[in-house]
C-alpha positions as CSV (number, residue, x, y, z in Angstrom):
1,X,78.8,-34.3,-101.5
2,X,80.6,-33.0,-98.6
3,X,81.2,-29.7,-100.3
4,X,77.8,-29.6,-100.9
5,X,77.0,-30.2,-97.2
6,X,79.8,-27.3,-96.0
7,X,78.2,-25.1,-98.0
8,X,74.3,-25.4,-96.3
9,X,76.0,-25.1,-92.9
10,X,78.2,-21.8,-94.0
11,X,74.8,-20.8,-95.0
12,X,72.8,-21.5,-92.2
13,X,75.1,-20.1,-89.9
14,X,74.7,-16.9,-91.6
15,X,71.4,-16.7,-91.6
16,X,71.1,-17.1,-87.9
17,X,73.7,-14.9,-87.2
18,X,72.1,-12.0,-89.1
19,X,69.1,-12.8,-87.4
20,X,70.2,-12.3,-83.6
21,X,72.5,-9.5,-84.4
22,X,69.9,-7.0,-84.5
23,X,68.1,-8.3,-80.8
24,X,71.8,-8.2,-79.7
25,X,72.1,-5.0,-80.5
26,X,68.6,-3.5,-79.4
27,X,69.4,-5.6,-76.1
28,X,72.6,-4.0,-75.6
29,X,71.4,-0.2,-76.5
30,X,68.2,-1.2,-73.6
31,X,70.4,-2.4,-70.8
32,X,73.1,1.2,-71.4
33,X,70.6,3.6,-70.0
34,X,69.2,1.2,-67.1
35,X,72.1,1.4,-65.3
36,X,73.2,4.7,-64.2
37,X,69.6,5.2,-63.5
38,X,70.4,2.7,-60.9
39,X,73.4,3.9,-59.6
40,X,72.0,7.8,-59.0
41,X,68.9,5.9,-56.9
42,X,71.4,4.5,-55.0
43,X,74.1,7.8,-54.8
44,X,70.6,9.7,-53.6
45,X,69.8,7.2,-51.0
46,X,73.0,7.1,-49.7
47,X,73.2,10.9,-49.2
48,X,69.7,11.3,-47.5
49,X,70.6,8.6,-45.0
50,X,74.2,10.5,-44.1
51,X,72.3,13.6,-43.4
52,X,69.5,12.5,-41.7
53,X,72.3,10.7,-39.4
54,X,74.2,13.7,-39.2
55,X,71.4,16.2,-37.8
56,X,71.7,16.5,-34.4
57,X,68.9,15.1,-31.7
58,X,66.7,17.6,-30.1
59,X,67.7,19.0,-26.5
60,X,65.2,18.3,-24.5
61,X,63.8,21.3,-22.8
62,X,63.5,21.5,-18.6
63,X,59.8,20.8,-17.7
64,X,58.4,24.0,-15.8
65,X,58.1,23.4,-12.4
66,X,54.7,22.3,-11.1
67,X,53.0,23.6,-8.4
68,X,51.5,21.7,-5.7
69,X,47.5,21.6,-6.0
70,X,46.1,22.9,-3.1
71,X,42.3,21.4,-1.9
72,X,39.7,23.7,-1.8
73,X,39.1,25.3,2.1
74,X,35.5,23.6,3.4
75,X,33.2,25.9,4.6
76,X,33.1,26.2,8.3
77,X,29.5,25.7,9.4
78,X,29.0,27.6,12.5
79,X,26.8,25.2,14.8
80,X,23.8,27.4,16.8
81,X,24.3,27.8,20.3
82,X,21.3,26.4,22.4
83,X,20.3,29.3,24.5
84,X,19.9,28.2,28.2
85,X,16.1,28.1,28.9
86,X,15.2,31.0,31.3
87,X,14.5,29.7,34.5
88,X,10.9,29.8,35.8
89,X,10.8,32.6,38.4
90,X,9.1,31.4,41.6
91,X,6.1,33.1,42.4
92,X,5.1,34.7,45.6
93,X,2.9,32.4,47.6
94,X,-0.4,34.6,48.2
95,X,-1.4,34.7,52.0
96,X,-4.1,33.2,52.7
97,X,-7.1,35.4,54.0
98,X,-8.9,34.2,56.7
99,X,-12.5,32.9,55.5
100,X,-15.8,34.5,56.9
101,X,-18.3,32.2,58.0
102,X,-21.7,33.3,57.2
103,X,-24.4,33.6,59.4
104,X,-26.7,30.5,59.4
105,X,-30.3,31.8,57.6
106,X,-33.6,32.6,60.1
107,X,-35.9,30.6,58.4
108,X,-34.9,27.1,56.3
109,X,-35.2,26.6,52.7
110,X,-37.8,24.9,51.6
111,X,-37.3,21.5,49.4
112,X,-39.1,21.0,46.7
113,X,-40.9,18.0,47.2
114,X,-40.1,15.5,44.9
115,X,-43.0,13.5,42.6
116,X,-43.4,10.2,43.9
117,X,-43.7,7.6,40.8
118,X,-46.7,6.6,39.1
119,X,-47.5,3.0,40.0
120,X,-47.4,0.9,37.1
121,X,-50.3,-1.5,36.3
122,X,-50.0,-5.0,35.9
123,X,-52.4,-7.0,33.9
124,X,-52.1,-11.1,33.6
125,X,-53.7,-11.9,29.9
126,X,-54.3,-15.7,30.7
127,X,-58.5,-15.3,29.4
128,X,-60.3,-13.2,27.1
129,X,-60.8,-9.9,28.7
130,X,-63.0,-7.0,28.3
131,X,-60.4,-4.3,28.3
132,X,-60.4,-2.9,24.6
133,X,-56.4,-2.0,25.4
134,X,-55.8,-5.5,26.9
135,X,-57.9,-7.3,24.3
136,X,-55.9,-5.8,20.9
137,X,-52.7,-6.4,22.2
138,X,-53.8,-10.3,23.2
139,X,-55.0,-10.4,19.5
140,X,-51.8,-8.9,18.1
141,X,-49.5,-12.1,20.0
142,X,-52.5,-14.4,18.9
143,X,-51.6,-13.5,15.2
144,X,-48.2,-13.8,15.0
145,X,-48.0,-17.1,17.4
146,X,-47.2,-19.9,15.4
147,X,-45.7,-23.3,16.5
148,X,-42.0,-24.0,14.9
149,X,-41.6,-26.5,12.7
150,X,-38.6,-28.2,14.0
151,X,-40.9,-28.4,17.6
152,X,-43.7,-30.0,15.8
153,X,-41.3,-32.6,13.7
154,X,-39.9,-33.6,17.1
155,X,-42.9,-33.7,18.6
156,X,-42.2,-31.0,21.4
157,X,-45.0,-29.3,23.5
158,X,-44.8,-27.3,26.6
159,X,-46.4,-23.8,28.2
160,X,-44.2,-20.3,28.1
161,X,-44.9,-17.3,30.6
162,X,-43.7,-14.1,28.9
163,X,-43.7,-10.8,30.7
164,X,-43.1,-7.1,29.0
165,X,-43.7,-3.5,29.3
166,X,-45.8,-1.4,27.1
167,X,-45.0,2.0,27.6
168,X,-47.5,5.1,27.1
169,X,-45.0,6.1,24.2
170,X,-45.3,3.0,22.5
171,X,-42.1,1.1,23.3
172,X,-41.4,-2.7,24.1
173,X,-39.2,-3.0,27.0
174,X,-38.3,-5.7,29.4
175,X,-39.4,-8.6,27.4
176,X,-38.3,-11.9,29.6
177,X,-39.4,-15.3,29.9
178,X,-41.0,-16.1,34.0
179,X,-42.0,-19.7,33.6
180,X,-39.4,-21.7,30.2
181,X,-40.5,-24.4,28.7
182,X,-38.6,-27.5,28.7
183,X,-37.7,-27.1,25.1
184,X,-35.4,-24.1,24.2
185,X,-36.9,-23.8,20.4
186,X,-40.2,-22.8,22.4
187,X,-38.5,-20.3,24.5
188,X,-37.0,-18.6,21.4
189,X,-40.2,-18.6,19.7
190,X,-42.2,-17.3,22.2
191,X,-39.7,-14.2,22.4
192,X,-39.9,-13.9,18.9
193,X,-44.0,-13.7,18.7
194,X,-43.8,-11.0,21.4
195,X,-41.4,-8.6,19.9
196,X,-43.2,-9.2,16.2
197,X,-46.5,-8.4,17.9
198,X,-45.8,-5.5,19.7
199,X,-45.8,-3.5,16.0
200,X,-49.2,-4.0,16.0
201,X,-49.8,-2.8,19.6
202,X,-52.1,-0.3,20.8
203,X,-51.2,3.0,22.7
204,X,-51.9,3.5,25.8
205,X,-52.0,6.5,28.1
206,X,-50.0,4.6,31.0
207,X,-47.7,2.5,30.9
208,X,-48.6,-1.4,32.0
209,X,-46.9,-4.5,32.6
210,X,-48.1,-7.6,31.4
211,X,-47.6,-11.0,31.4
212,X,-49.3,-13.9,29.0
213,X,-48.5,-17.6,28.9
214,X,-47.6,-19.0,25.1
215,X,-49.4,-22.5,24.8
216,X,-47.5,-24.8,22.1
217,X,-49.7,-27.9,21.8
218,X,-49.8,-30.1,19.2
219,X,-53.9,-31.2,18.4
């Protein structure tokens, strides 16, 4: 039994020995050629670094010299000279010549004599009157005299004397209240009726003053 047992181990180890002697030797055949691969990387390496240490450093070379920059020159501006006003020359006084006094005239000039103004007519329209220029203008104011409202609410009544000038060229002028009434609304209204009126106003071939009294009664 124990021969028996001897035997499968001899046998055994044979087997496994035939088996790893061929990776043994492949291994040993890879690994040769590796290594003096190695060693000439490292031989090459070695050499570059020796001669790149024993090239000498650059001298540096001496810098030109520089020269010193030099601002540009400003332009001299040449300021203008004020030229001394001339003087003003005095001027000769003239001499004075003595004056000739004329010989008074024989006979005197005669003066135009001036045109005395025309008298202007005044007319007092208190009535009816018979004058046709008189009448239209009294029946002009009668047309446009009305009595103000706000009078007649408060209940205010009173007389105005108005006095104007009609002129021959058919202008109002001097329109002014103689006699007021107590009431200012009337005053203003009888102003107001006048200077409406006088639109409708005859001409006239003089001028005339005239004066009418403005009744505002309440009936």
């Amino acid at each position: 039994m124990t021969s028996i047992l001897q035997s499968s181990k001899t046998q055994s180890f044979c087997l496994t020995t035939m088996l790893f002697i061929p990776f043994i030797w492949f291994g040993l055949n890879f690994i040769k050629p590796i290594t003096p691969s190695i060693n000439i990387d490292k031989s090459i390496s070695l050499n570059q670094i020796i001669q790149i240490a024993a090239k000498p450093a650059p001298i540096p070379q001496p810098l030109d010299k520089l020269e010193p920059i030099t601002p540009p020159a400003e332009p001299i501006i040449k300021k203008p000279r004020h030229k001394p006003k001339p003087k003003d020359k005095i001027k000769p006084i003239p001499k004075l010549e003595p004056t000739k006094i004329s010989k008074p005239l024989d006979k005197p000039t005669e003066v135009a004599a001036t045109s005395k103004p025309e008298k202007m007519q005044s007319f007092n329209i208190s009535n009816a009157t018979k004058d046709p220029i008189l009448a239209a203008i009294k029946s002009a104011i009668d047309k446009e005299h009305r009595y103000p409202r706000m009078a007649k609410k408060l209940r205010q009544q009173g007389e105005v004397l108005v006095k104007f000038i009609w002129t021959k060229d058919m202008e109002l002028k001097g329109v002014k209240i103689i006699k007021p009434s107590p009431h200012k609304i009337l005053n203003e209204a009888a102003l107001a009726t006048i200077m409406a009126a006088s639109k409708n106003f005859p001409k006239n071939d003089k001028t005339i003053e005239i004066q009418i009294p403005l009744v505002y009664k309440i009936s």
